[in-house]
N, C-alpha and C positions, 0 to 999 in steps of 0.2 A: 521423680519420674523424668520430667524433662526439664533445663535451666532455662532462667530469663535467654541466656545468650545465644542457645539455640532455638527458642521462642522466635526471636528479635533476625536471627540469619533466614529459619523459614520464612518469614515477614517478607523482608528483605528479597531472597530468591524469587517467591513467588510474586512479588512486584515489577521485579524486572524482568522475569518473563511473561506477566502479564502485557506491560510495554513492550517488549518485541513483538510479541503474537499481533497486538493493533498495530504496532508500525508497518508491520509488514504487509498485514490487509491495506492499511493506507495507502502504501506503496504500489501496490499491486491496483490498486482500483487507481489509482494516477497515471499507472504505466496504459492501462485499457482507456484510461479518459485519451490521453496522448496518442493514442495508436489509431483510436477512434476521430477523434478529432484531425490528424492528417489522411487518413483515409478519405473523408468525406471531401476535402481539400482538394485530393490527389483526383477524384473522380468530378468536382466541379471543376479541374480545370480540364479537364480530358472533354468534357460536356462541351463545354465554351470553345473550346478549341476545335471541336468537330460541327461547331455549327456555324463559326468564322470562316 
């Protein structure tokens, strides 16, 4: 039916797409930490500044 060696590539494939799929959530939840985190930044200085 099917060989060790396509056994072993299916393996293989779906390992490394498994790793992309989470890099990419990580990525993306890093990019929202980062956007979020200047945001908060951008409007405590704008606070500060308007009450100076």
């Amino acid at each position: 039916m099917f060989e060790f060696q396509q056994y072993i590539a299916f393996l293989i494939g779906l390992t490394i797409m498994t790793m992309g799929f989470w890099l990419m959530i990580f990525l993306i939840n890093f990019v929202f930490y980062w956007v979020t985190g200047a945001v908060k930044e951008l409007v405590k200085e704008k606070k500060a500044k308007k009450e100076s």
